[in-house]
N, C-alpha and C positions, 0 to 999 in steps of 0.2 A: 491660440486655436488648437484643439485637440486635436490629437491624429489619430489612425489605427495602425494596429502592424498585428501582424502573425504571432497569436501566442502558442505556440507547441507544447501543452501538459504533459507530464509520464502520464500514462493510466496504468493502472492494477486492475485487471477482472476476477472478482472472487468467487468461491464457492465451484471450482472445478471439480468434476466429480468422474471427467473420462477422457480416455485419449483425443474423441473426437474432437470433443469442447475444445481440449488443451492446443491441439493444431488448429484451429479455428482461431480461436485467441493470438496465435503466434501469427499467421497468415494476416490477419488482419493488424498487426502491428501491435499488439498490447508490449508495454514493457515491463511488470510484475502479473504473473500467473501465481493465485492463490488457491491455497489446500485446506481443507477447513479439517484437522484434527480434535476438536473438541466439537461436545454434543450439541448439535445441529441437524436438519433435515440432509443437509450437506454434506457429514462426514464419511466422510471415506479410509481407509485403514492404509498400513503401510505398505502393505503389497500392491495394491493399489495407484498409492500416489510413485513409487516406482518404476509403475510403468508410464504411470503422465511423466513423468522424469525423465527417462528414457525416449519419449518420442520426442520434449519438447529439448533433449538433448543432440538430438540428430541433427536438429537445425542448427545448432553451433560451432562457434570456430576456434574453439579455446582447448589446448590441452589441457590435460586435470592438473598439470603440475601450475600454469599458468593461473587456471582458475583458484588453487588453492592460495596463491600466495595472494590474488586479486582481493581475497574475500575478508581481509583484516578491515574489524572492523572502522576502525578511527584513524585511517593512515596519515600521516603528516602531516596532523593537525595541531596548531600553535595551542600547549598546554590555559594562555589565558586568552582564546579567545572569547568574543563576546556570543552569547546564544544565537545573534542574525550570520554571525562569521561561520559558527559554529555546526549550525544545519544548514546551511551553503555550502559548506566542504561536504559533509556527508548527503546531501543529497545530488552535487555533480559525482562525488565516488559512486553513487549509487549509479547515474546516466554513465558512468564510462565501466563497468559491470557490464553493463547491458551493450552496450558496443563493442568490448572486448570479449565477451560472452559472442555474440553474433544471433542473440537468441534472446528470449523473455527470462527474467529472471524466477526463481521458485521461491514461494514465500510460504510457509506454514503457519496456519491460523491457530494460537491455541487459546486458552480461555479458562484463569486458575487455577494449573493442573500443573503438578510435582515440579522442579528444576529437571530431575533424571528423568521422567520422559519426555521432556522436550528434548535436551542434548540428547537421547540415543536416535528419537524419530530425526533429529537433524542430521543426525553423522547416518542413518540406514538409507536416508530418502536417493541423496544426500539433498540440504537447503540450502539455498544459497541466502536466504534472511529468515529469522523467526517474526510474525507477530504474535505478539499479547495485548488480547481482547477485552481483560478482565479487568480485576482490580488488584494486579499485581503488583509490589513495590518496583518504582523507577530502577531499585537498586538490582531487580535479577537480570536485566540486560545487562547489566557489568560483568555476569558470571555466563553468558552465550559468546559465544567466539564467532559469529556470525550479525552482521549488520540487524539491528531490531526496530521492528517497527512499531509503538507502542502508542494505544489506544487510548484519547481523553473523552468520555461523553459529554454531549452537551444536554443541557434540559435548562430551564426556565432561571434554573439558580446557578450557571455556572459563570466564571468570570476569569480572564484573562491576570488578572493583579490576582487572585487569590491562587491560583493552579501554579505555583511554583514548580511544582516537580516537572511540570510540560516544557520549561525551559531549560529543564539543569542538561548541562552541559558532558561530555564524557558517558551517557548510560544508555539510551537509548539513541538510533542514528535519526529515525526518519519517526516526525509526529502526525497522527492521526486524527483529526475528527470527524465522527461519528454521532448519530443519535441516541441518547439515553432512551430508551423504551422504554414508559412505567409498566410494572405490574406482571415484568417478566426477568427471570434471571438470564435468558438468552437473548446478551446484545447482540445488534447486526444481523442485514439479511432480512431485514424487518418490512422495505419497503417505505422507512418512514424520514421524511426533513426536518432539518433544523433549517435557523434562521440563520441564512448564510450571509448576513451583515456580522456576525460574531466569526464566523471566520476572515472577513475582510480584516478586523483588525488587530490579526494575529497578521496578516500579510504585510499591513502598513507599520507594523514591527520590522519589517522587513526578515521575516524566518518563514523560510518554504515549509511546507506542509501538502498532507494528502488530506485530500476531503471525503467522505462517502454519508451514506442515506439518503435513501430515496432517489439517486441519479438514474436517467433513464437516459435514450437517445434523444427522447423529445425534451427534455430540462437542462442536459447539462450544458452548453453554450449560456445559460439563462445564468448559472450556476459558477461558470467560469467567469463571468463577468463580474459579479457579484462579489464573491467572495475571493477572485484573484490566486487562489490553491498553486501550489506547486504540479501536485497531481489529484487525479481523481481516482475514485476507487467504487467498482460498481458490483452486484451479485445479482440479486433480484429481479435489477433491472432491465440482462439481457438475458432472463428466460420467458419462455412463451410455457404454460401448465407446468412451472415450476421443470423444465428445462433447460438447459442451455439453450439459445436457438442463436444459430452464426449467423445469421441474417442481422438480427440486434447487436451483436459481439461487434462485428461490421461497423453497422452504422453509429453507436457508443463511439466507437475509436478514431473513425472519420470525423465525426459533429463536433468530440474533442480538442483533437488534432487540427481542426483546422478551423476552430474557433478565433475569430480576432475581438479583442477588447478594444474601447478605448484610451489610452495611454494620457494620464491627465501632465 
């Protein structure tokens, strides 16, 4: 007989673009707050995400010495484990960040762009993880000293057995999918879904992952079910005229958060 129980996801809300959002975000329990530095209607610069920094660091309980030494990215993780072993560890590192943090974690969004401006926006902001959006080699998360959250799209031709790089072990920490948009160089943010039976079975791989496109308050229970994601990851879907609006922030994190599946 099947049962239910209480699936508790991380979510990630992206595309912060101000203090308010940012507090809104943390108040309503998100556990990664995203920065979108690459060209998007969303970007925001570094003085900027500085002071989201700063507000959604007030809410924290962590020294910086503490936090600094938190933030290695692959900590004592057995050199051969297997890629389901292997994002299990980095993604509980990642939920105990966030409870030794005391606060939502900072995630910067980039998308193609240099090795050096990434590290210097990470060490100015300061971030506590980079993602890459793009189609970055797996290999430049080995060269960020901060936990990486790295982007696969999905579209019509993608496939589990051929995306090698999605599992390799040691380079990026925390895996994403995302929908491929045709017919534009700017992924994400798009508003648009995949077929989240392709993410079910990256899960029955048993390797936690974040999910995003197209997630709203009203889909994503539908969505957690589905595809089973470690976490979820929303932008578009809690603005109202392409703003934040805390009301959606709200209720995204509740409908998340207290999504139950059934547990076969």
């Amino acid at each position: 007989m099947a049962l239910t129980k209480p699936y508790n996801v991380t979510v990630k809300i992206c595309g912060i673009q101000t203090t308010e959002a940012a507090v809104a975000a943390s108040e309503a329990g998100a556990d990664i707050i995203g920065m979108i530095f690459a060209p998007s209607p969303r970007l925001i610069d570094v003085s900027t995400a500085k002071e989201i920094a700063q507000a959604v660091y007030n809410a924290g309980a962590a020294a910086d010495g503490e936090q600094d030494a938190a933030l290695l990215a692959h900590p004592s993780i057995a050199s051969g484990s297997t890629p389901s072993e292997f994002f299990s560890a980095c993604s509980q590192h990642t939920l105990d960040m966030r409870q030794r943090f005391g606060r939502p974690l900072l995630a910067g969004v980039f998308q193609n762009q240099p090795l050096e401006h990434i590290l210097e926006v990470a060490r100015s902001v300061p971030l506590d993880m980079v993602q890459l959006h793009g189609t970055e080699s797996v290999e430049m998360a080995r060269l960020i000293p901060v936990p990486v959250i790295k982007v696969f799209h999905v579209d019509d031709t993608f496939s589990l057995d051929g995306e090698s790089d999605l599992l390799r072990t040691f380079h990026h920490s925390v895996i994403l999918l995302d929908t491929k948009v045709a017919g534009t160089s700017q992924q994400g943010g798009k508003g648009v879904s995949f077929d989240w039976t392709i993410a079910r079975k990256l899960s029955d791989k048993g390797v936690p992952f974040l999910m995003a496109g197209g997630l709203t308050p009203e889909n994503v229970c539908e969505a957690v079910q589905i595809g089973r994601p470690w976490g979820v990851d929303v932008s578009s879907g809690t603005e109202t005229n392409k703003v934040k609006d805390p009301s959606k922030i709200l209720a995204f994190v509740r409908r998340a958060k207290e999504n139950d599946y059934v547990a076969e």
